[in-house]
C-alpha positions in Angstrom: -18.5 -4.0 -2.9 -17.4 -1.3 -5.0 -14.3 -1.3 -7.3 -11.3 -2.0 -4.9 -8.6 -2.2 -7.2 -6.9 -1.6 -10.4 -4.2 -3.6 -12.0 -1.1 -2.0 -12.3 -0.7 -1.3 -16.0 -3.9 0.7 -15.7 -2.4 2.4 -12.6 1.4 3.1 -14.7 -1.6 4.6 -17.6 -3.0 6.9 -15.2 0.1 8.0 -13.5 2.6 10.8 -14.3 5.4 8.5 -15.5 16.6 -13.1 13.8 14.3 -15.0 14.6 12.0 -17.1 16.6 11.4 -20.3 15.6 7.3 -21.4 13.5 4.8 -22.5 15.8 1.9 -21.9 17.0 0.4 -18.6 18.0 -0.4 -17.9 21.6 -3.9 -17.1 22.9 -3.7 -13.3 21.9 -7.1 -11.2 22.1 -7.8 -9.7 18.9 -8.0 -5.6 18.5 -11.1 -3.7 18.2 -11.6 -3.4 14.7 -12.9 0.0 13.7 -16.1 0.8 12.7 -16.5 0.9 8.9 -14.1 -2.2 8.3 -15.1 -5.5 7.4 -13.0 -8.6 7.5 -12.0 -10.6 4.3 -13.3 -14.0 4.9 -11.6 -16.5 2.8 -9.8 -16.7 -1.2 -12.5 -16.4 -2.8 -13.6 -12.9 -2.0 -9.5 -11.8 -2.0 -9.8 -12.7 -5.3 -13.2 -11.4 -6.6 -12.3 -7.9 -5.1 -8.6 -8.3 -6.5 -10.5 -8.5 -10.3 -13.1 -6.1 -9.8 -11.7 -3.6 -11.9 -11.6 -6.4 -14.9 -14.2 -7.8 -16.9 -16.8 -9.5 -15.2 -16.2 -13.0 -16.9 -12.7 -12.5 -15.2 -13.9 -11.9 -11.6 -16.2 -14.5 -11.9 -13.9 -17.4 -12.7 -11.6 -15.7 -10.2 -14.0 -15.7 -7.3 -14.9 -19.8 -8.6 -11.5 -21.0 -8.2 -9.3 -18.8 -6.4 -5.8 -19.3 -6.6 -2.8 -17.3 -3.7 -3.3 -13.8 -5.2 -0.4 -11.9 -6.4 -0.4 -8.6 -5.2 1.6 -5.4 -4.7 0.8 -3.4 -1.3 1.6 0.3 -1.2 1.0 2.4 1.8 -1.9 5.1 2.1 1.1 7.2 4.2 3.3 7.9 1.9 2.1 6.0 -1.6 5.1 3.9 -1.8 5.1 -0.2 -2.8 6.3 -2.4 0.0 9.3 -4.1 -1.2 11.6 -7.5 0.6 15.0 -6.1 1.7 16.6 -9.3 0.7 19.8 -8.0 0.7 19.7 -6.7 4.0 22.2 -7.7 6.5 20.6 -9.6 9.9 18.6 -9.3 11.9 17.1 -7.4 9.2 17.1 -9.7 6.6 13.6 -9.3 4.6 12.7 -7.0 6.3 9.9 -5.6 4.5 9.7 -1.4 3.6 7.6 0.6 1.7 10.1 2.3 0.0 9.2 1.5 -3.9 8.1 4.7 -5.9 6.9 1.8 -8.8 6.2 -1.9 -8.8 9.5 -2.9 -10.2 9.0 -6.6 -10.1 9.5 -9.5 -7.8 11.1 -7.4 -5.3 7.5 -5.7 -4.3 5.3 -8.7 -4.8 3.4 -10.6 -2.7 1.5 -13.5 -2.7 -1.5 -14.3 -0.4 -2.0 -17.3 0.6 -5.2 -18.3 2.4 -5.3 -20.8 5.4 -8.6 -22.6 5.4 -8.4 -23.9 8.8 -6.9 -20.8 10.3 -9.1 -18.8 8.0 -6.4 -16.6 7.7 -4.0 -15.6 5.1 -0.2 -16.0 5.0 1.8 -13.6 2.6 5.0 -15.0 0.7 7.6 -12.9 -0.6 7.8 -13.3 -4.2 11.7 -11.7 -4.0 12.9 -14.8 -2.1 10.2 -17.2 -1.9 10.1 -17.0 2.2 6.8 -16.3 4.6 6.5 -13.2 6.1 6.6 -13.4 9.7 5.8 -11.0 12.4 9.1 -10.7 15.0 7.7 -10.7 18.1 10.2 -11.2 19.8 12.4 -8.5 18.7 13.4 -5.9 21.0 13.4 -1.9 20.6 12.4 0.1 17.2 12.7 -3.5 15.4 9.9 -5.6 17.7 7.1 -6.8 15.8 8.9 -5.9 12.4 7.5 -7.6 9.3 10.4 -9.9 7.9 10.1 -12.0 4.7 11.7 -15.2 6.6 10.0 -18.6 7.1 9.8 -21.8 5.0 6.5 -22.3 6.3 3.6 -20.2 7.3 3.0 -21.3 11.4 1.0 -18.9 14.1 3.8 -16.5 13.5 3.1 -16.0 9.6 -0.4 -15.1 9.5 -2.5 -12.6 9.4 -6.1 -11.3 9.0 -7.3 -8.8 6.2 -9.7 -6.3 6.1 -11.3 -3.8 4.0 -13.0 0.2 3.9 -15.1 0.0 1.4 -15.7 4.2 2.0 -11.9 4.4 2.1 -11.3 1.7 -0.8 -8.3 0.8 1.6 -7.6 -2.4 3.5 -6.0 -3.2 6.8 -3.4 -6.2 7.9 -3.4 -7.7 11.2 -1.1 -10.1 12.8 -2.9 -13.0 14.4 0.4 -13.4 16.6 -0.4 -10.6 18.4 -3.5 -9.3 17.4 -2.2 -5.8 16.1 -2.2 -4.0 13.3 0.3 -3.4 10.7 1.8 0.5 10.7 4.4 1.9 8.0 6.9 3.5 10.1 6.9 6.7 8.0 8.9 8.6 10.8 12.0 6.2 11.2 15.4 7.3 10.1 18.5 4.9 8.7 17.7 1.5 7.0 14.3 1.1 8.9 12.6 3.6 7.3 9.1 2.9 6.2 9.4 -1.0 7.5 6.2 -2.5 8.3 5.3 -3.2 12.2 2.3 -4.9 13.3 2.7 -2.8 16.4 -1.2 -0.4 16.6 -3.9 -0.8 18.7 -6.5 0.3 15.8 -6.9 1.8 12.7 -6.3 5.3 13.5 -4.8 6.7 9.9 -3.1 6.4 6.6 -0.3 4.3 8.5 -2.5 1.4 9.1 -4.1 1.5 5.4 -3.0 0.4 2.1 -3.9 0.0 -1.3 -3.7 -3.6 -3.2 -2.9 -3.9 -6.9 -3.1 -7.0 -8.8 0.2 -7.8 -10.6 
């Protein structure tokens, strides 16, 4: 694979500058993935893509022993960082925006878990330390919204990576409901930009986003 990402300092050098309960996830038939995309199978090669951009004695103790990767997502759409509304009022608390011209700190990281068994990864909110869950069972303009929520990471907290190597972008899909996540660039009011795993397919810059290691 080719370079995939860059850490954030060299990005800052090159720049101008309510809820259902954790379970089990139902029996939910995958979408079609695109072709061109290729799924990230387990920590190891997170974390080896995740340090390509380093030295190589760096990737290669990173692909040995992975650790949950630390990482800041910002959408293709409109290049900003997904950050954890923490502050937000419910339902909405956590809810998870990219609305973040700069990584600014905890409030736009995340941390990827993977889930050997599941081979799947769960992200955890580095601005309040919860799972990020996919709300299901929400109704209207908030159903399927991306929430920073859950003290542990069940069927409704994980979620399936994958990557463009032509694009150098990657995808998220919810393994709740097999769909991919969209930035919601067209919302109005507090919403705005939040993350849905709510499309078919891969059809644009609203299902893409870049990765930077923090």
């Amino acid at each position: 694979m080719t370079t995939v990402l860059l850490s954030l300092s060299a990005l800052a050098a090159t720049s101008a500058l309510g809820a259902p309960a954790v379970g089990a996830a139902p029996q939910v038939a995958p979408a079609a993935v695109p072709a061109g995309w290729e799924r990230i199978d387990d920590a190891a090669e997170l974390a080896g893509i995740t340090e390509e951009s380093g030295d190589a004695q760096t990737a290669r103790a990173a692909a040995a022993a992975p650790e949950p990767t630390a990482l800041a997502v910002e959408s293709a759409r409109n290049n900003k960082f997904v950050a954890t509304e923490k502050t937000y009022a419910a339902p909405n608390t956590g809810a998870l925006r990219a609305r973040s011209d700069v990584y600014g700190g905890s409030w736009e990281g995340i941390t990827f878990e993977w889930i050997g068994e599941e081979s799947t990864f769960a992200m955890k909110s580095q601005a309040n330390g919860a799972y990020v869950a996919v709300e299901k069972n929400y109704t209207g303009a908030s159903q399927n919204l991306l929430r920073a929520r859950s003290t542990s990471a069940g069927g409704w907290e994980r979620f399936v990576l994958y990557y463009n190597e032509t694009l150098d972008r990657f995808a998220i899909q919810s393994e709740l409901n097999g769909l991919f996540v969209a930035m919601e660039n067209s919302y109005t009011g507090t919403l705005q930009y939040a993350l849905r795993a709510r499309s078919a397919d891969v059809s644009g810059s609203w299902e893409e986003f870049n990765l930077y290691t923090i």
